[in-house]
SEKEVEX-683023 format. One record per residue (C-alpha): residue number from 1; residue in three letters; x, y, z. Coordinates in steps of 0.5 Angstrom, whole numbers, plus 500, padded with zeros to 3 digits. Layout:
nr/rest/x/y/z
NUM/ala/X/Y/Z
...
***
This chain:
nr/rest/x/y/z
1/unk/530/813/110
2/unk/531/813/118
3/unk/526/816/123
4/unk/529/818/130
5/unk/526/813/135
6/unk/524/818/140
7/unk/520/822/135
8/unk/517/816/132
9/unk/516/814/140
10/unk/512/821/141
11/unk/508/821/135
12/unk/505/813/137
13/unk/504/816/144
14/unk/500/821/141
15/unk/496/817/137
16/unk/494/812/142
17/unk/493/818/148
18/unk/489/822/143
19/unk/485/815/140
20/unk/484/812/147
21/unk/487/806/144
22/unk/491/802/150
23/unk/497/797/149
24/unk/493/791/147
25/unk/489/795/143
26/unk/496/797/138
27/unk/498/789/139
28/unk/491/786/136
29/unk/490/793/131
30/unk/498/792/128
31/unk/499/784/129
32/unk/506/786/133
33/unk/507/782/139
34/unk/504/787/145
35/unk/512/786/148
36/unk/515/789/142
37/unk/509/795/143
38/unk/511/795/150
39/unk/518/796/149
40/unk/517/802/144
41/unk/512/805/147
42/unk/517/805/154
43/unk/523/807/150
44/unk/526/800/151
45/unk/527/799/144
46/unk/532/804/141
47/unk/533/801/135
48/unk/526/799/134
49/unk/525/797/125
50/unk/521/802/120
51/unk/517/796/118
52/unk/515/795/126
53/unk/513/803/127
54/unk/510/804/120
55/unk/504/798/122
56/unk/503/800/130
57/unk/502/808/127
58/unk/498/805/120
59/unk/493/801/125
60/unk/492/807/129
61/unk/491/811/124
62/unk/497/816/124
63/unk/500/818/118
64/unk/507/816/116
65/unk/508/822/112
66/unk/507/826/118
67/unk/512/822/122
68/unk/517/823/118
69/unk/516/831/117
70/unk/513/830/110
71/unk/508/836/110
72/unk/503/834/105
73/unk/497/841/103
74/unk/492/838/106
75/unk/492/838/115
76/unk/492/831/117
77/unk/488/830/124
78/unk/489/825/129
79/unk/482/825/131
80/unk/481/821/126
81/unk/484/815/129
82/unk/477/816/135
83/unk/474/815/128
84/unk/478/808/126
85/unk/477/806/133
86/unk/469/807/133
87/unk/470/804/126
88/unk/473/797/128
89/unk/468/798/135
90/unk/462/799/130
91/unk/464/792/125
92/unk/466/788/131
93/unk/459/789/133
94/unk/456/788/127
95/unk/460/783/126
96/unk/456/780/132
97/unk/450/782/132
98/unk/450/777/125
99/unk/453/771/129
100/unk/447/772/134
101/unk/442/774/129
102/unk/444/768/124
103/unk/444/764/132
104/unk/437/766/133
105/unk/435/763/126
106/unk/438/757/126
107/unk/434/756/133
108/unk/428/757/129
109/unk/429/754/123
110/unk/431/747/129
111/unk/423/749/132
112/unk/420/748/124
113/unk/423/743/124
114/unk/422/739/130
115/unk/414/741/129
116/unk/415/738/122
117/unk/418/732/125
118/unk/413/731/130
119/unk/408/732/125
120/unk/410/727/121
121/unk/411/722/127
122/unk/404/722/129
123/unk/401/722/122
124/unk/405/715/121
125/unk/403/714/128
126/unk/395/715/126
127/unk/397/710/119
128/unk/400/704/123
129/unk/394/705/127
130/unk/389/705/121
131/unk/392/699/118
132/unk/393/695/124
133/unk/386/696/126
134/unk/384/694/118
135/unk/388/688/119
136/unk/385/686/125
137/unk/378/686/122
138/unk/379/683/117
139/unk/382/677/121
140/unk/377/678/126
141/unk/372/677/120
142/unk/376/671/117
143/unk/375/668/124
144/unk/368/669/124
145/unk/367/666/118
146/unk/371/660/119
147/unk/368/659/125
148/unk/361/660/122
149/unk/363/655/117
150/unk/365/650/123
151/unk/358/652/126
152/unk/354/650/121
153/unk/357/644/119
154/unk/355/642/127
155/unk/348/645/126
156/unk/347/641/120
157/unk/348/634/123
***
């Protein structure tokens, strides 16, 4: 089925006027290149394909039956593209509420376990330490009665 070009270019008009969308917005929603949304929406393309202006007028929120004149019982408002728009506004927000959320996480989560870490070192630390200070006694005492030996054996002559 054929659509008149011109209508379909009043119809997108309409929907990014009506939903505060600019052309970036059309070209990121729809995944047409931002030229090709251009020139549609200048009226550069008069022979522009269905399929192109079915996904710019989807993305926005617009209704295809509309466009094409086919009356459906229920009215269709195209103030529900503002709502589309703050829709994929409130997710993009979410989304990186997330990203910072899980980012703060992982921080703390790197501060435990550095904490862990340097609890860990010190307690090996204080271990070497003990064991050190054990083994030099027990040299020390060795010395000593070695010595001791020796010092009596001169003692007795």
């Amino acid at each position: 089925m054929e659509i008149a070009v011109e209508k379909a270019r009043n119809y997108i008009l309409a929907l990014k006027d009506t939903g505060n969308f600019t052309l970036e917005d059309i070209a990121n929603l729809s995944g047409i290149p931002l030229q090709t949304v251009r020139n549609i929406c200048s009226g550069k393309t008069p022979d522009a394909r269905f399929g192109t202006i079915a996904k710019i007028v989807i993305s926005m929120g617009g209704d295809l039956n509309e466009l094409i004149g086919y009356e459906k019982k229920k009215e269709i408002e195209i103030n529900s593209t503002v709502s589309l728009k703050e829709t994929y506004e409130m997710r993009i927000a979410d989304i990186i509420n997330s990203y910072e959320q899980r980012i703060e996480d992982i921080k703390a989560l790197c501060e435990i376990r550095v904490q862990d870490v340097q609890k860990c070192c010190e307690t090996r630390i204080a271990d070497i330490k003990q064991s050190y200070e054990e083994r030099l006694k027990e040299q020390k005492e060795i010395f000593l009665n070695e010595n001791h030996k020796d010092l009596s054996k001169f003692l007795t002559l």
